[in-house]
DOPATOR-127656 format. One record per residue (C-alpha): residue number from 1; residue in one letter; x, y, z. Coordinates in Angstrom, 1 decimal. Last residue first. Layout:
<recs>
seq->NUM, type->A, x->X, y->Y, z->Z
...
</recs>
This chain:
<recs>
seq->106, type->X, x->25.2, y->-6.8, z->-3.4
seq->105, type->X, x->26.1, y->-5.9, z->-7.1
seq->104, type->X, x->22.5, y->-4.3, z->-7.5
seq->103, type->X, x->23.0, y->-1.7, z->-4.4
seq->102, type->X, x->26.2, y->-1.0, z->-6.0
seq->101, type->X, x->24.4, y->-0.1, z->-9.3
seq->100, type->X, x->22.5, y->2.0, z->-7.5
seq->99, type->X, x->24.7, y->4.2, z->-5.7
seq->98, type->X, x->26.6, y->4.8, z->-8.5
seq->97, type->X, x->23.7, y->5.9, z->-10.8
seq->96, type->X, x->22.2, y->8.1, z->-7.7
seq->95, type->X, x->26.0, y->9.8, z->-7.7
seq->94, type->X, x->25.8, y->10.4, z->-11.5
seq->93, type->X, x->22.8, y->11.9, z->-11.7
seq->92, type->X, x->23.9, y->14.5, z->-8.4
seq->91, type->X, x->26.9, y->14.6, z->-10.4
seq->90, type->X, x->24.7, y->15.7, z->-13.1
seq->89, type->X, x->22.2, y->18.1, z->-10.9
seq->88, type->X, x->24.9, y->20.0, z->-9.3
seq->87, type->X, x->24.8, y->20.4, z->-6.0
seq->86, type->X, x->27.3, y->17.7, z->-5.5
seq->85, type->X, x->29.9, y->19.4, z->-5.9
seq->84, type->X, x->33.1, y->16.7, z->-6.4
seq->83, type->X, x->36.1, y->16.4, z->-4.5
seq->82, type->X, x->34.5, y->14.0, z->-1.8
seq->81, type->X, x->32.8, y->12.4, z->-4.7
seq->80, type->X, x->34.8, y->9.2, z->-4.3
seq->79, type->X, x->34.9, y->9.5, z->-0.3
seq->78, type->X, x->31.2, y->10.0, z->-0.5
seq->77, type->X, x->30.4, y->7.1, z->-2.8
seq->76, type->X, x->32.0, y->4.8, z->0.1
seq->75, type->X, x->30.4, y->6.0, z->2.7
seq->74, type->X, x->27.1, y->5.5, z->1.0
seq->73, type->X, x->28.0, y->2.1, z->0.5
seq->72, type->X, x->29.2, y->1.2, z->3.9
seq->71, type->X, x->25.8, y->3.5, z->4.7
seq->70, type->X, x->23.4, y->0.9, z->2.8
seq->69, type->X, x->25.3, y->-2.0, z->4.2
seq->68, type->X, x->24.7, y->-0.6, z->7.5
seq->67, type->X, x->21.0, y->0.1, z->7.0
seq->66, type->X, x->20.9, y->-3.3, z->5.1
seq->65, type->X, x->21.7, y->-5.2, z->8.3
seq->64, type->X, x->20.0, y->-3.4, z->10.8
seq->63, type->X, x->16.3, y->-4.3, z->8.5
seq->62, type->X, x->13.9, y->-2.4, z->7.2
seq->61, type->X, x->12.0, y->-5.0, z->5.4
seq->60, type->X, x->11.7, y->-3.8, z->1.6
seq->59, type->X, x->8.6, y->-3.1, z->-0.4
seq->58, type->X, x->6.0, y->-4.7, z->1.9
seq->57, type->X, x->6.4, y->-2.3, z->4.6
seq->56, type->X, x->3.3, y->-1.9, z->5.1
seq->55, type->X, x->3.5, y->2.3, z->4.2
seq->54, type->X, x->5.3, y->2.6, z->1.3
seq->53, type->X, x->6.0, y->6.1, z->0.8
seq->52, type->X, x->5.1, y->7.9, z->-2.5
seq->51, type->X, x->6.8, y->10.7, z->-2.8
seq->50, type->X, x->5.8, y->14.9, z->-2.3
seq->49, type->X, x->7.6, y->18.3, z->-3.2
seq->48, type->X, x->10.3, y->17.0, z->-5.7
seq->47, type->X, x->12.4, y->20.3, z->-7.2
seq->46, type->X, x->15.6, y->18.1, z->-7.1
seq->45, type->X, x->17.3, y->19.6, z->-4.7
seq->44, type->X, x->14.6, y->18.6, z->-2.3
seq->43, type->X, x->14.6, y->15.3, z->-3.2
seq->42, type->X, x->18.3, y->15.2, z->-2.4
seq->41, type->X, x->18.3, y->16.5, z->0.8
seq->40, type->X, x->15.6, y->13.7, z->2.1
seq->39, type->X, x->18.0, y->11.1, z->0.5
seq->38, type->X, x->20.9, y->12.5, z->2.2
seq->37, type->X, x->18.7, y->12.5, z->5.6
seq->36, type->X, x->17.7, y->8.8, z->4.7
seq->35, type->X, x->15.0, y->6.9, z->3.3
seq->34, type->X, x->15.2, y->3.6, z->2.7
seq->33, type->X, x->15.0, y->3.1, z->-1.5
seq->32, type->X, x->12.6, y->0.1, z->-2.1
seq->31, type->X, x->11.1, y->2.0, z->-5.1
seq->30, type->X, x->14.0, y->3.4, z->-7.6
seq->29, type->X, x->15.1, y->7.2, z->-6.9
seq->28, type->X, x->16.1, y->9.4, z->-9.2
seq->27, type->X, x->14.6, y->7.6, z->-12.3
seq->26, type->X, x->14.6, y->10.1, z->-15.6
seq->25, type->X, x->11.3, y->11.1, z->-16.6
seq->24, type->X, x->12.6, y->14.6, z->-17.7
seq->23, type->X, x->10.2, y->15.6, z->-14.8
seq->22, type->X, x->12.5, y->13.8, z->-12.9
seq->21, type->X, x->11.1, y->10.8, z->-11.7
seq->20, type->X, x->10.3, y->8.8, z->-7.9
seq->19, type->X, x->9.8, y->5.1, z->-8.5
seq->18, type->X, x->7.2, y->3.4, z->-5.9
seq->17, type->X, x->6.6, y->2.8, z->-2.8
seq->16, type->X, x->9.7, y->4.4, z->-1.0
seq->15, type->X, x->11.1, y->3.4, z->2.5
seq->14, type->X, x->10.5, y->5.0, z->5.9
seq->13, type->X, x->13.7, y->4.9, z->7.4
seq->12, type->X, x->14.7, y->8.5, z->7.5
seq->11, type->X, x->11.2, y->10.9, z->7.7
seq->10, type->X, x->9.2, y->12.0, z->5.4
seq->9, type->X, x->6.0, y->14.8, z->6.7
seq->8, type->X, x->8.1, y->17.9, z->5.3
seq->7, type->X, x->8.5, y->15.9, z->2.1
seq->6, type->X, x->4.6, y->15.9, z->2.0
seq->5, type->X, x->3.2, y->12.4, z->1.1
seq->4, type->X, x->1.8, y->10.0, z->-1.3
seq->3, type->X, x->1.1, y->7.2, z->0.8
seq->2, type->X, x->1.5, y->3.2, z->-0.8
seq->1, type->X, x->0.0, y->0.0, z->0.0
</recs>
């Protein structure tokens, strides 16, 4: 079941219901993404005012163990894009790219 809601009203480990688009229609964010204060930063650079939150959990179980892998990776990212800005919308592309493709090799 998902809930369309308010980025004010989304909060780290909720998860999201469904894919969250550009309005080039470009994926930024794939359902089953746990939410997180980087994620919650990044929606809001991106112009997005409201996405869909899963809200029983049937998406993916919020579990210790991919938090941690989850942060390993986004540990990881940051130390390759330490030298990068981030504000911009490509490397912002490019950063979501990485992140996801490492979430698929796991």
């Amino acid at each position: 079941m998902l809930n369309s809601r308010p980025l004010d009203e989304i909060q780290t480990g909720m998860v999201i219901g469904a894919d969250v688009y550009d309005p080039n229609g470009l994926v930024l964010l794939r359902a089953g993404t746990m939410i997180t204060e980087r994620t919650i930063r990044a929606l809001k650079c991106w112009g997005i005012a409201e996405a869909p939150i899963s809200i029983s959990g049937e998406t993916v179980p919020d579990t210790a163990e991919q938090h941690r892998s989850h942060q390993a990776l986004i540990a990881m990212l940051d130390a390759q894009f330490a030298l990068s800005n981030l504000g911009h919308p490509v490397i912002q592309a490019l950063y979501g790219l990485c992140l996801e493709r490492a979430q698929q090799q796991q």
